[in-house]
MMTF fields as JSON, N, C-alpha, C and O atoms, coordinates in Angstrom:
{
  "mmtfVersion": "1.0.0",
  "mmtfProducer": "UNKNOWN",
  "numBonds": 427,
  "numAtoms": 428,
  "numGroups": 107,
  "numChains": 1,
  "numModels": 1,
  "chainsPerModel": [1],
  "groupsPerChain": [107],
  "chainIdList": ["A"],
  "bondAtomList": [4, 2, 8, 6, 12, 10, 16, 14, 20, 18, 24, 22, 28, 26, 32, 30, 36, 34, 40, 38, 44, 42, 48, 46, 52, 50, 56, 54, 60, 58, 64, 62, 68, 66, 72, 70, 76, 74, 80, 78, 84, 82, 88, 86, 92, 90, 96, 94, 100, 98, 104, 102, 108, 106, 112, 110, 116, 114, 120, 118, 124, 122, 128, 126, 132, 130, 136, 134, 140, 138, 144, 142, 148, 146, 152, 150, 156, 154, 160, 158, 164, 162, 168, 166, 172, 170, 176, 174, 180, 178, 184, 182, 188, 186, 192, 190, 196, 194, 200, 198, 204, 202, 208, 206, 212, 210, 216, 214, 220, 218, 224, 222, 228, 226, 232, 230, 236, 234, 240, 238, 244, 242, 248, 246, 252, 250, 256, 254, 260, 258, 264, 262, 268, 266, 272, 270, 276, 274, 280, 278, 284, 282, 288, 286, 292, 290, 296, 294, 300, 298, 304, 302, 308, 306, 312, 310, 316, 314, 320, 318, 324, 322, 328, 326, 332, 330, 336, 334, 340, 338, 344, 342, 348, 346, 352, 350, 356, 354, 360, 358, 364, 362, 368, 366, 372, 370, 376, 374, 380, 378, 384, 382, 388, 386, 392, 390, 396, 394, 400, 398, 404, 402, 408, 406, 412, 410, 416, 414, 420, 418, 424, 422],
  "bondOrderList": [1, 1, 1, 1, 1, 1, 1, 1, 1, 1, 1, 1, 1, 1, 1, 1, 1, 1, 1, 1, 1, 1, 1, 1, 1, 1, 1, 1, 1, 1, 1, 1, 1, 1, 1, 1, 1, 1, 1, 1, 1, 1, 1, 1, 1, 1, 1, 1, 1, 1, 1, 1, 1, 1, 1, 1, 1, 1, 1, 1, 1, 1, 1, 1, 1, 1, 1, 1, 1, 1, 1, 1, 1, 1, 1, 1, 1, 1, 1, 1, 1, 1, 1, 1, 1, 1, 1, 1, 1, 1, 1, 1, 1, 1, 1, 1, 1, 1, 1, 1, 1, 1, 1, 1, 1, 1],
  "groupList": [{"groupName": "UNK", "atomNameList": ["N", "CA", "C", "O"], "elementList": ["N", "C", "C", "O"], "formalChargeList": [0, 0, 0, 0], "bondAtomList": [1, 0, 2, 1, 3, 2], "bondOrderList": [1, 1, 2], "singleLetterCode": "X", "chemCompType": "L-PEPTIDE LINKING"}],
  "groupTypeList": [0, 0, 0, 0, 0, 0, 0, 0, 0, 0, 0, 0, 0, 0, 0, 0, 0, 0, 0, 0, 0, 0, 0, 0, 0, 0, 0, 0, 0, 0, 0, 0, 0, 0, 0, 0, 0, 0, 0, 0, 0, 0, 0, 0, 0, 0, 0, 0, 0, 0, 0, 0, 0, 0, 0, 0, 0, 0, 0, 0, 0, 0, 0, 0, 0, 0, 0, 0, 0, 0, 0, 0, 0, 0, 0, 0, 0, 0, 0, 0, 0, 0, 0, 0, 0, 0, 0, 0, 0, 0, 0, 0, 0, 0, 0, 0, 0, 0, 0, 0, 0, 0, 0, 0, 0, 0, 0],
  "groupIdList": [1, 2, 3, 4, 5, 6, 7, 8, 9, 10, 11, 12, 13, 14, 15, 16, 17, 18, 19, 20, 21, 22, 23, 24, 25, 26, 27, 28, 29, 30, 31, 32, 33, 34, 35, 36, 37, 38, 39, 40, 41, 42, 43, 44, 45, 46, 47, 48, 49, 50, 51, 52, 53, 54, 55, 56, 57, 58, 59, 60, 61, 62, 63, 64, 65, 66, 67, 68, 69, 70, 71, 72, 73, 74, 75, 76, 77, 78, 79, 80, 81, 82, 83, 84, 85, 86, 87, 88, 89, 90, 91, 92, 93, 94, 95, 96, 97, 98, 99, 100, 101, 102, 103, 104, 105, 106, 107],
  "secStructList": [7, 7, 7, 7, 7, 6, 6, 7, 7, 3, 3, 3, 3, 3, 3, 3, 3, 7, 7, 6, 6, 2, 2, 2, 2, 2, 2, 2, 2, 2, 2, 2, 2, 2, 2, 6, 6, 1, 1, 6, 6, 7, 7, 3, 3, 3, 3, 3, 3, 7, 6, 6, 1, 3, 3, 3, 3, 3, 3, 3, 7, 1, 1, 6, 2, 2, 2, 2, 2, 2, 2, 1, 7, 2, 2, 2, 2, 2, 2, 2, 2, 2, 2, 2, 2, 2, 6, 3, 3, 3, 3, 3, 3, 3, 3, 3, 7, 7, 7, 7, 7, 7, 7, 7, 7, 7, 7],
  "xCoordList": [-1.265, -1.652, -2.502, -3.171, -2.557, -3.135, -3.696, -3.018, -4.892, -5.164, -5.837, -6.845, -4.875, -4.677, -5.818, -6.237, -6.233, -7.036, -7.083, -6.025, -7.851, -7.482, -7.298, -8.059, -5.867, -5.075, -3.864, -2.835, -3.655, -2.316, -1.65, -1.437, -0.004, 0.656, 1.828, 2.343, 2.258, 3.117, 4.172, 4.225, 5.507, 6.583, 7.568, 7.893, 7.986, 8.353, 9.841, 9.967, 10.752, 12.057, 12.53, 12.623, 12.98, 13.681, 15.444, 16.053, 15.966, 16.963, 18.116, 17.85, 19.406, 20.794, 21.526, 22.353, 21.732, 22.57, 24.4, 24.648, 25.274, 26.025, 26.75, 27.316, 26.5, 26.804, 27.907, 28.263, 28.577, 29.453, 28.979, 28.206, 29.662, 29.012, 27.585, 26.744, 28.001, 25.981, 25.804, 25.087, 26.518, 26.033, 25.795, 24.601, 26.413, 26.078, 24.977, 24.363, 24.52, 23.479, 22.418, 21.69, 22.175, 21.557, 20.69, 19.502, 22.041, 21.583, 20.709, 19.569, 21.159, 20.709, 19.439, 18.733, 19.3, 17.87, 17.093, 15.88, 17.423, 16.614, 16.001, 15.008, 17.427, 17.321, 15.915, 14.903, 16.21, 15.305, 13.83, 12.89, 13.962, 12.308, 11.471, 10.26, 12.795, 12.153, 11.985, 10.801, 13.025, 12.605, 11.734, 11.233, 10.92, 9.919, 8.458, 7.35, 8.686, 8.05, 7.428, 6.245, 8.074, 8.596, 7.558, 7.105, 7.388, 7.17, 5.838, 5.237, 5.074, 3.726, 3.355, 4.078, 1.834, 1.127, 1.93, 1.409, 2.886, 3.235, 2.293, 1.253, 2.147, 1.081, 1.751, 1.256, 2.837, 3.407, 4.847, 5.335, 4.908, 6.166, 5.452, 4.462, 6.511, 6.628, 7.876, 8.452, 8.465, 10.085, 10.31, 10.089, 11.23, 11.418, 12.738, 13.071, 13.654, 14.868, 15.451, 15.553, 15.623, 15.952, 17.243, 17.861, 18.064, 19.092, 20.023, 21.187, 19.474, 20.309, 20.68, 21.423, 20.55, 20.671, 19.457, 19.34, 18.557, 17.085, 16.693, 16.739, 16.016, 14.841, 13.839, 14.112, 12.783, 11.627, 11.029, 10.719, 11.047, 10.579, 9.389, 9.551, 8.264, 7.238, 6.803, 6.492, 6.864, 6.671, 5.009, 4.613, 4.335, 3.092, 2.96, 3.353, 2.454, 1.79, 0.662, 0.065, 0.186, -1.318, -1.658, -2.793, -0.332, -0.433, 1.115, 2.063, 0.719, 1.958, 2.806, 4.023, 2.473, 3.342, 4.06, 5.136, 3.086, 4.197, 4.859, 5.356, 5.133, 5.882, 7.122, 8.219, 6.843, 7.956, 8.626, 9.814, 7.788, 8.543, 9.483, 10.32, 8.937, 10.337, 11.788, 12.952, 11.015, 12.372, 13.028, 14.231, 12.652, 13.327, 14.291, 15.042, 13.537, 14.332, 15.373, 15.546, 16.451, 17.873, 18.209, 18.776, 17.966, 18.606, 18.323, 19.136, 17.561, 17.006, 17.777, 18.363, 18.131, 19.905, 20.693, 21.311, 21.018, 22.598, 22.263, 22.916, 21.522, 21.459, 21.329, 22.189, 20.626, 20.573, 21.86, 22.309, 22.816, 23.886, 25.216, 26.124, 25.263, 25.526, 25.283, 26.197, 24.143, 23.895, 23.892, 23.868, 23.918, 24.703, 26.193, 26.672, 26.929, 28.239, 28.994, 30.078, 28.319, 28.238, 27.727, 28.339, 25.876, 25.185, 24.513, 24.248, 24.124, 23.343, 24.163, 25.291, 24.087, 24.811, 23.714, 24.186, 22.655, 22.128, 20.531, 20.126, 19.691, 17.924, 17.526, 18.053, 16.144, 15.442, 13.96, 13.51, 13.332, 12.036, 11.059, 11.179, 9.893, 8.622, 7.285, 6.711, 6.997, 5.865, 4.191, 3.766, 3.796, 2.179, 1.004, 1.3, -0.347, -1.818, -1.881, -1.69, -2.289, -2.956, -4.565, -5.257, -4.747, -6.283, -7.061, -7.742, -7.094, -7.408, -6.543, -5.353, -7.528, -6.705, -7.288, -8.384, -6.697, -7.472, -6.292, -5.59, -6.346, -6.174, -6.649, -7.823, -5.694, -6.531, -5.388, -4.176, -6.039, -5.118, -5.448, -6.641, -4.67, -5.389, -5.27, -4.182, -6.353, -6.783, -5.784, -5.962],
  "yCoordList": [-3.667, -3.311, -4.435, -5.084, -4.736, -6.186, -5.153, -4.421, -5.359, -5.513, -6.504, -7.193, -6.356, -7.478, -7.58, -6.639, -8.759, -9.133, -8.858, -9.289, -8.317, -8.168, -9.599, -10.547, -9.241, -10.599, -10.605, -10.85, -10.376, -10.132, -10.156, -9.59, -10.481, -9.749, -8.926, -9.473, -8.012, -7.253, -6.938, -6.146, -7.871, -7.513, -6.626, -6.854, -5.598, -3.791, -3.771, -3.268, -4.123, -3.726, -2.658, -2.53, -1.487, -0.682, -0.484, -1.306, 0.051, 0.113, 0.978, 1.604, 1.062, 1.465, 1.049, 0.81, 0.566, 0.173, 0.802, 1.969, -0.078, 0.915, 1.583, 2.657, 0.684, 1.268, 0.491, 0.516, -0.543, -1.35, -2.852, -3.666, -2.902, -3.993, -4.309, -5.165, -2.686, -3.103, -4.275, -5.237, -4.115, -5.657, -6.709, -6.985, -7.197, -8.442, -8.088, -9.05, -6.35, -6.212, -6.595, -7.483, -5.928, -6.379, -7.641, -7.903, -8.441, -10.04, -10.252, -10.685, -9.983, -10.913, -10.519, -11.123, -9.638, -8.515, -8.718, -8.812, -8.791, -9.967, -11.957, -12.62, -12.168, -13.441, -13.427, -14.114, -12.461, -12.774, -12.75, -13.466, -11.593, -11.324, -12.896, -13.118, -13.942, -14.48, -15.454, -15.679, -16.074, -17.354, -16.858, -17.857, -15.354, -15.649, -15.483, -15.39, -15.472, -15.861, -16.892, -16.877, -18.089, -19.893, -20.557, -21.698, -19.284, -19.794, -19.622, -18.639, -21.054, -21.061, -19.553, -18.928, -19.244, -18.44, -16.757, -15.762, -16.518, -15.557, -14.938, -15.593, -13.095, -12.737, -11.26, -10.313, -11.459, -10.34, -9.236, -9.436, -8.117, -7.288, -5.97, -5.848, -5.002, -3.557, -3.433, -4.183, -2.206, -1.702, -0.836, -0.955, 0.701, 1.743, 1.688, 0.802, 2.785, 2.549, 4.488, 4.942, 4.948, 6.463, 6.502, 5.438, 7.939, 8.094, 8.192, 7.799, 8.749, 8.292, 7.35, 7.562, 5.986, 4.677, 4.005, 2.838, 5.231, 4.1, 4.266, 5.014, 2.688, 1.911, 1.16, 1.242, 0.511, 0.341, -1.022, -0.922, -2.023, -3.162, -3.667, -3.698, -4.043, -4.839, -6.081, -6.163, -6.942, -8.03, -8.702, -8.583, -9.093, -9.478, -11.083, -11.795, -11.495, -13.297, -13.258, -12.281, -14.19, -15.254, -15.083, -14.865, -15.23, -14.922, -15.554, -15.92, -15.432, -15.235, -16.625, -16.474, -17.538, -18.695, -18.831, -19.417, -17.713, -18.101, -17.245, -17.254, -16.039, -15.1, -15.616, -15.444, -16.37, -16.97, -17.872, -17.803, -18.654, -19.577, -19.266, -19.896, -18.037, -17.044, -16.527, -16.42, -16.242, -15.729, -16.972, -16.849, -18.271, -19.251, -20.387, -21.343, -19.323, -20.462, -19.901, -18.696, -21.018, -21.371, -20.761, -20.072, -20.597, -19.398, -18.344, -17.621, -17.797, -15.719, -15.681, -14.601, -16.688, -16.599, -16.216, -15.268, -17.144, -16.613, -15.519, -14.563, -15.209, -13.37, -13.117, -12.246, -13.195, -11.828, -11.798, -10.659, -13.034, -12.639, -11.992, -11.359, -12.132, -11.801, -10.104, -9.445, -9.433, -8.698, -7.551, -6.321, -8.288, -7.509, -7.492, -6.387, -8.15, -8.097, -7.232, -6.839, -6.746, -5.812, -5.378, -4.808, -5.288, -4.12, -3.232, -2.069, -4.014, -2.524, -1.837, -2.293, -0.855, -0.17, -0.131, 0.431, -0.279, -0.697, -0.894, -0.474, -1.856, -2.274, -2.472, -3.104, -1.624, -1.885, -2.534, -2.187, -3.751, -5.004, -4.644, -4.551, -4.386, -4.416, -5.129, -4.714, -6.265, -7.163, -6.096, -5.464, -6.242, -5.925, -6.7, -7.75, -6.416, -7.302, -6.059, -4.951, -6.585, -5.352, -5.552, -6.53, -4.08, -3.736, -3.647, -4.62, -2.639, -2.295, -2.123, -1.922, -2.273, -2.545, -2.015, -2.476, -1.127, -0.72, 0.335, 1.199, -0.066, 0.625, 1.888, 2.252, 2.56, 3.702, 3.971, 4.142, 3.954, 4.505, 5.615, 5.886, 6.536, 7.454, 6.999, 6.643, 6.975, 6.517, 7.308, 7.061],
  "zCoordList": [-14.891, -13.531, -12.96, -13.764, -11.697, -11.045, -9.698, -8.977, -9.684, -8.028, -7.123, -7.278, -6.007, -5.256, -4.231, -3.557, -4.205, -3.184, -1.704, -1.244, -0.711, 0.56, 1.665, 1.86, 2.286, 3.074, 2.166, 2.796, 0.666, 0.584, 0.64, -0.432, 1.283, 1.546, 0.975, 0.0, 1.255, 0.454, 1.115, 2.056, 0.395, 1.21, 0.375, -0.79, 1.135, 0.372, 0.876, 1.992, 0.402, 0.218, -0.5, -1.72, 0.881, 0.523, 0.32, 1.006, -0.146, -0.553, -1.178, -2.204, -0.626, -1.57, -1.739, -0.859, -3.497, -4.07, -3.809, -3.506, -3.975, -3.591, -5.319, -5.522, -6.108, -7.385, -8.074, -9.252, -6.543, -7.487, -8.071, -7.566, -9.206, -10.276, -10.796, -11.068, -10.723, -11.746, -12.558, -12.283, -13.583, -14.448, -13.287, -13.173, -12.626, -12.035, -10.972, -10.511, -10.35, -10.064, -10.707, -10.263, -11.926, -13.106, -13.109, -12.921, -13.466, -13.237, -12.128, -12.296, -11.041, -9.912, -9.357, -8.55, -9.804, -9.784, -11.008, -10.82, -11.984, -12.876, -12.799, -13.099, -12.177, -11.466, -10.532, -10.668, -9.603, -8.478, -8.761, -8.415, -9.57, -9.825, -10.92, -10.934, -11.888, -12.834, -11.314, -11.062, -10.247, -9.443, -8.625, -8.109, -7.899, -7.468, -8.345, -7.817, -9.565, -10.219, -10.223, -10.562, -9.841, -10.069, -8.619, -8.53, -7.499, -6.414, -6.3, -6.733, -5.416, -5.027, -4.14, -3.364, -4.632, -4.12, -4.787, -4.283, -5.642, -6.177, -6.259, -6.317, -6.315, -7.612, -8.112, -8.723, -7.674, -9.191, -7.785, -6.673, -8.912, -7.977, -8.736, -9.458, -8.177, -8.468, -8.088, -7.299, -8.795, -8.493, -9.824, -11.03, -8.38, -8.811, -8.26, -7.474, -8.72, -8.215, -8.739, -9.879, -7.868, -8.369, -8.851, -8.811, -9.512, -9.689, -8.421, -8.491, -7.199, -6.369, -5.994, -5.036, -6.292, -5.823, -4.861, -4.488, -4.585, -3.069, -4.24, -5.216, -3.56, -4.937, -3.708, -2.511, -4.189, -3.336, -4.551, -5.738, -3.786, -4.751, -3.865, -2.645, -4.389, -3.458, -4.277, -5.465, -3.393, -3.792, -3.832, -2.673, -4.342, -3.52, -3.479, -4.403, -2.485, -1.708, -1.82, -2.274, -1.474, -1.656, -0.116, 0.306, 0.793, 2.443, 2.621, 1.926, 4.025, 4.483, 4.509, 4.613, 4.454, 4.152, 3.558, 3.678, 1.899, 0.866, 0.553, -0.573, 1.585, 1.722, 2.214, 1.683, 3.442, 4.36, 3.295, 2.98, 2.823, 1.568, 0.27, -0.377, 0.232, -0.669, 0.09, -0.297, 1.494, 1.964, 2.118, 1.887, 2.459, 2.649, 1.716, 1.909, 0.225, -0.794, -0.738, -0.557, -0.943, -1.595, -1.638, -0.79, -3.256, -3.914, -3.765, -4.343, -3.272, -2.829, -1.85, -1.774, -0.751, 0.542, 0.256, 0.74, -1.051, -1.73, -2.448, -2.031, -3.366, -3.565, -2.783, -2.654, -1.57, -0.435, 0.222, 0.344, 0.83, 1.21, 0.017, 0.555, -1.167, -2.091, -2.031, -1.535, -2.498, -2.042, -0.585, -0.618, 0.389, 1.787, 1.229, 1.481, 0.691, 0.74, 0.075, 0.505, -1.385, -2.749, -3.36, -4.263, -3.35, -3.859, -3.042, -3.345, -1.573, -0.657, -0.412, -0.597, -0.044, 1.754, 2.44, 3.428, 2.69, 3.497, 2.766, 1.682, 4.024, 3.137, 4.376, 5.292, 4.295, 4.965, 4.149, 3.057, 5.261, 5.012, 5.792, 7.014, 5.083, 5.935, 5.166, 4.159, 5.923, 5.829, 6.017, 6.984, 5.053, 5.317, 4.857, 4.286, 4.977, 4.283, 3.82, 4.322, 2.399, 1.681, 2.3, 2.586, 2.336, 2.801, 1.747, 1.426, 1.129, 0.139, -1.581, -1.823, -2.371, -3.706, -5.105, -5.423, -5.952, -6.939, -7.782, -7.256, -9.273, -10.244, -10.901, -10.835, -11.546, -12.115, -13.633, -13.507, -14.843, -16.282, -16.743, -16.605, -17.361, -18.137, -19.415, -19.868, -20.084, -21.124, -22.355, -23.547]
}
């Protein structure tokens, strides 16, 4: 568990898979998460994904530059157009600053 500094940002992709070619879903959804790994100002993800197919991934930035700088690499284009073409039926994107931030475990 990480909590994030306030300014943040957290970009929250929602989502439905449509169910065809999981394996190569798989991949590319593994892919994505190791190259924004790779990218300046990263500081981590979250992602749930139900049995119905909506899933909810959030990404978190340093700010917003290096938010813009993920959507802008290369390779996250070609998965994302990849993706419009054969795993959504449809996604919805919403940009935020985290305000506030804090963990909790049960021991």
């Amino acid at each position: 568990m990480t909590t994030f500094a306030p300014g943040t940002i957290a970009v929250i992709f929602v989502s439905e898979v449509t169910g065809e070619d999981p394996e190569g879903y798989a991949a590319a959804a593994a892919e994505m998460v190791a190259l924004a790994a790779t990218q300046p100002g990263y500081r981590g993800v979250d992602s749930a994904r139900g049995a119905d197919g909506i899933g909810i991934t959030v990404s978190y930035w340093a700010d917003e530059d290096a938010a813009i700088a993920w959507r802008r690499n290369a390779r996250h284009g070609e998965i994302r157009e990849a993706g419009r073409g054969r795993w959504y039926r449809w996604y919805s994107l919403h940009v935020a600053a985290v305000t506030r931030s804090y963990d909790w475990e049960k021991e």
